[in-house]
C-alpha distance (Angstrom), angle and dihedral (degrees) to the residues before:
residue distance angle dihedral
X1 . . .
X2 3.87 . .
X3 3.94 118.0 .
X4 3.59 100.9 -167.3
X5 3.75 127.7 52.6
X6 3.84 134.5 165.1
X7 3.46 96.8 -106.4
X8 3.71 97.8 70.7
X9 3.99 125.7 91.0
X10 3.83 112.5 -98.2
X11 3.41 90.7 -137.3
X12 3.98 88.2 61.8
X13 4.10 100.8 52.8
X14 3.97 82.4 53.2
X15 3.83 85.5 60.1
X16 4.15 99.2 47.5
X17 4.00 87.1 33.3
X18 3.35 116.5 30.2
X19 3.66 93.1 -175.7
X20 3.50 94.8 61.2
X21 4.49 78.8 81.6
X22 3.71 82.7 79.2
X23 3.92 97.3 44.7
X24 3.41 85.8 49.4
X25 3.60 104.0 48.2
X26 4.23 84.4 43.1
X27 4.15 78.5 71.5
X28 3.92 102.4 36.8
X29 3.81 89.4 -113.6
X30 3.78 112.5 151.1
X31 3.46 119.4 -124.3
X32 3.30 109.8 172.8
X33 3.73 120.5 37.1
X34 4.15 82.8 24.2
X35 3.77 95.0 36.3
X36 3.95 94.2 108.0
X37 4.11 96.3 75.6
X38 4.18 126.4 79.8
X39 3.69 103.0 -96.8
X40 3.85 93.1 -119.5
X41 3.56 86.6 79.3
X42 3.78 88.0 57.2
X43 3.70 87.9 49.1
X44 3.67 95.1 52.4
X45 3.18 97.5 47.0
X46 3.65 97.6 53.2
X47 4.01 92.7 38.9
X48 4.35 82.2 -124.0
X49 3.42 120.8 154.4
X50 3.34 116.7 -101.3
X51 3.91 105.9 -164.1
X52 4.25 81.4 57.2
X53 3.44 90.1 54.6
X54 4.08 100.4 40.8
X55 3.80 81.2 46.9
X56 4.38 96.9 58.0
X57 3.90 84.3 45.8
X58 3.54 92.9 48.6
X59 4.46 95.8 45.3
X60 4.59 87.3 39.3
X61 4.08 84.3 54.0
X62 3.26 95.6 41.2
X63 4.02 97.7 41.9
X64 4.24 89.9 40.2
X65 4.04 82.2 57.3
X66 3.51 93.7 50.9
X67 3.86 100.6 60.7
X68 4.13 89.6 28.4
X69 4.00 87.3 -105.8
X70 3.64 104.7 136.2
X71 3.69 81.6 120.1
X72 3.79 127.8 -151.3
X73 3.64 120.0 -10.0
X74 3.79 108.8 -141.2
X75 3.83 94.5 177.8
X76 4.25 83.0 71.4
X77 3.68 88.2 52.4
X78 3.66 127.4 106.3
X79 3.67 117.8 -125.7
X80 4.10 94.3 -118.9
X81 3.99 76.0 57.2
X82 3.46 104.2 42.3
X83 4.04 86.4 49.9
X84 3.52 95.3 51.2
X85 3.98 97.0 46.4
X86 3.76 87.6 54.9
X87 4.23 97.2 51.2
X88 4.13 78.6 45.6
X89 3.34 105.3 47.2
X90 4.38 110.0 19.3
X91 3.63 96.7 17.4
X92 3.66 98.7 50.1
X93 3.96 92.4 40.2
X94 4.57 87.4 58.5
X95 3.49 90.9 51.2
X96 3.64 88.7 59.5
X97 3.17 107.1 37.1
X98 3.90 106.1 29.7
X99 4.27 85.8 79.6
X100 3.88 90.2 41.6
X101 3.78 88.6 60.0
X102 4.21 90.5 36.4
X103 3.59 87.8 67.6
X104 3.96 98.8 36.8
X105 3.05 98.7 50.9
X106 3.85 89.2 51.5
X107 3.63 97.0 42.3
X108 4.11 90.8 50.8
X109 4.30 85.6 45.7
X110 3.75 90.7 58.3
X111 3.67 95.9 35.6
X112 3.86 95.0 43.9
X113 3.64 106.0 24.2
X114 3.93 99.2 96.7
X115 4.15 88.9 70.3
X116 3.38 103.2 14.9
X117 4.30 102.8 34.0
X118 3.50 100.2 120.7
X119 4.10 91.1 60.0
X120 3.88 95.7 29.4
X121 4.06 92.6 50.5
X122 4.15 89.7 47.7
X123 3.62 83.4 52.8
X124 3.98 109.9 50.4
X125 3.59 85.0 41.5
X126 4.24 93.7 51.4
X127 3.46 96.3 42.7
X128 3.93 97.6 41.9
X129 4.04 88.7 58.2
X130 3.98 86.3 44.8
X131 3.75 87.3 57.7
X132 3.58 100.4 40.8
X133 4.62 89.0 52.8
X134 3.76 87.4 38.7
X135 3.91 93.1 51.0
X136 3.89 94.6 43.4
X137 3.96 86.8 45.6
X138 3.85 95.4 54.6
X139 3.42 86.1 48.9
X140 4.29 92.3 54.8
X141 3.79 88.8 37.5
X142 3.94 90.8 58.5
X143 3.59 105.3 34.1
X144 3.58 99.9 30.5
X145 4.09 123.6 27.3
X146 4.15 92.6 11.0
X147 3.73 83.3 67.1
X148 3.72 107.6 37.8
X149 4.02 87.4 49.8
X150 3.73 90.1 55.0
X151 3.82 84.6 45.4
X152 3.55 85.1 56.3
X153 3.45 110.9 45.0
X154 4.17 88.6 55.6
X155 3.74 94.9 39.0
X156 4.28 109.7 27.3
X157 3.94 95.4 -164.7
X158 3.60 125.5 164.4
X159 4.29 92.0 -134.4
X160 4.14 88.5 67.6
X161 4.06 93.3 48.8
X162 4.05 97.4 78.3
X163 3.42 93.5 46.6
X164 3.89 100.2 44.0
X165 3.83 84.7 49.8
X166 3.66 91.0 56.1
X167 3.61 96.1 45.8
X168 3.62 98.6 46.5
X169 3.66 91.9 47.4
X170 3.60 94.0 61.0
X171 4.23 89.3 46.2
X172 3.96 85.6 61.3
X173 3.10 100.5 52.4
X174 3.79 91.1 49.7
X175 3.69 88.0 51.5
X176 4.01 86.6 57.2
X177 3.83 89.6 58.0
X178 3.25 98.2 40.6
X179 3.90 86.8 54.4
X180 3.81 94.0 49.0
X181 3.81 88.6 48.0
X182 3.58 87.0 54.9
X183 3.84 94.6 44.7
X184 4.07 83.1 54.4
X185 3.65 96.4 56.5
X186 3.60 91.6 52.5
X187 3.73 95.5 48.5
X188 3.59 97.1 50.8
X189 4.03 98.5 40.8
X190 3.86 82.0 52.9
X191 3.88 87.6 -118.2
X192 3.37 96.2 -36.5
X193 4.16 91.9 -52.8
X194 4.22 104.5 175.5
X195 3.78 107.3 -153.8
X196 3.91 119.4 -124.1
X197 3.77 90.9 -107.2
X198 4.06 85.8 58.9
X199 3.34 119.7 126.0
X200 3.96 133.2 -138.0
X201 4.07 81.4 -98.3
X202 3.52 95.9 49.9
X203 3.48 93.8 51.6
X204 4.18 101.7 44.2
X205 3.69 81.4 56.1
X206 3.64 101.0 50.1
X207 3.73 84.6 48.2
X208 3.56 96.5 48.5
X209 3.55 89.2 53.4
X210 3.52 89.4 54.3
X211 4.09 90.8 49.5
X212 3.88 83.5 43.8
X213 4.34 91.4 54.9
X214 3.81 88.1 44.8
X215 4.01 100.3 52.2
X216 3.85 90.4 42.3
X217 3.92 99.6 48.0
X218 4.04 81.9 50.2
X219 3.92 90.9 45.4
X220 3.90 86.9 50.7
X221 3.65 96.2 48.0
X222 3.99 89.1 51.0
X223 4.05 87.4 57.3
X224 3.77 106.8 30.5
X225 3.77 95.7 39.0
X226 4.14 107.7 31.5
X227 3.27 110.1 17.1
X228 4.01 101.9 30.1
X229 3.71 88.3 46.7
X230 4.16 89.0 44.7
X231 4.29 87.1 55.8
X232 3.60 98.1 38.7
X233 4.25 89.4 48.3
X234 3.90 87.3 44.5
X235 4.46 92.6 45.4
X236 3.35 80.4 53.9
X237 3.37 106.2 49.8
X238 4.24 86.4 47.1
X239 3.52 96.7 54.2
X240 3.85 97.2 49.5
């Protein structure tokens, strides 16, 4: 019996199969910002084909099962949990790696940007506004909504559930430009493409760019599609 059809949300074969990220990110399909639609509609709109796809999420499942790697499941977490692996694991990564990449992508810009400015300049200037809304986010995320969740999820009260609503709002729609910033960098490095005349700097920074897209479209799908979807079912539940 087939696990995986098009019908269900992206965002929710990423949470039973983690893997499926990879598959996913193998075809350019979102799933993180765009993780709340059936796939089909990803398929469509790509022209992709779906039995190929169906067929990689069936063989990951099946070979995660085999050696008991399906890996964490975040749907059993609590939110206190959930909240604290993220700060641990995403959060903590940005804050070391956002200045590695402010000063590589620099250094390659000046090194580079004679033959390769047009690319080089889109870059610096991409990723430097990426950094500066991903730093001011982890800062909201940990001070702000991080602790009202936790708040939450020990004390469910009515008086936290307009401003959590507000708050996490605002974080998703930073996760949707973050995503499109993301997209951009891809497009114009032609998929991260290093030229021949590339250096061993250029191309550590390409691929920690690369790194940098994977670990954030997972960090968004942990928010937008588990724990976002967690609060909004529990709100829900508190103001009926």
């Amino acid at each position: 019996m087939s696990r995986f059809n098009g019908s269900q949300n992206i965002g929710d074969i990423v949470s039973i199969l983690p893997k499926a990220g990879e598959i996913f990110k193998e075809y350019n399909i979102d799933f993180c910002c765009g993780g709340n639609r059936p796939l089909a509609d990803a398929i469509r709109e790509q022209h992709l084909d779906e039995t190929a796809i169906l067929g990689k999420l069936e063989k990951a499942y099946e070979d995660a099962s085999k050696f008991n790697s399906l890996d964490i499941d975040f749907r059993k977490m609590t939110m206190s949990e959930l909240t604290d692996y993220i700060v641990e694991t995403h959060h903590n990564y940005l804050k070391k790696v956002l200045p590695e990449l402010g000063e590589l992508t620099t250094k390659i810009l000046r090194v580079h940007g004679k033959n390769h400015g047009d690319v080089l300049s889109r870059v610096h200037r991409l990723f430097h506004n990426l950094k500066t809304e991903l730093e001011q986010h982890l800062i909201k995320e940990e001070e702000i909504l991080f602790p009202m969740v936790k708040d939450y999820d020990k004390h469910p009260t009515a008086g936290l559930i307009d401003s959590i609503n507000r708050v996490m709002n605002e974080t998703e729609a930073e996760h949707e430009a973050a995503g499109d910033i993301l997209k951009e960098l891809r497009r114009i490095t032609d998929q991260y493409w290093v030229p021949e005349d590339g250096c061993a700097t250029y191309r550590m920074t390409f691929k920690k760019l690369e790194e940098l897209e994977t670990d954030l479209f997972q960090h968004i799908h942990l928010e937008n599609n588990i724990l976002f979807k967690t609060l909004e079912l529990k709100l829900h539940n508190q103001k009926m």
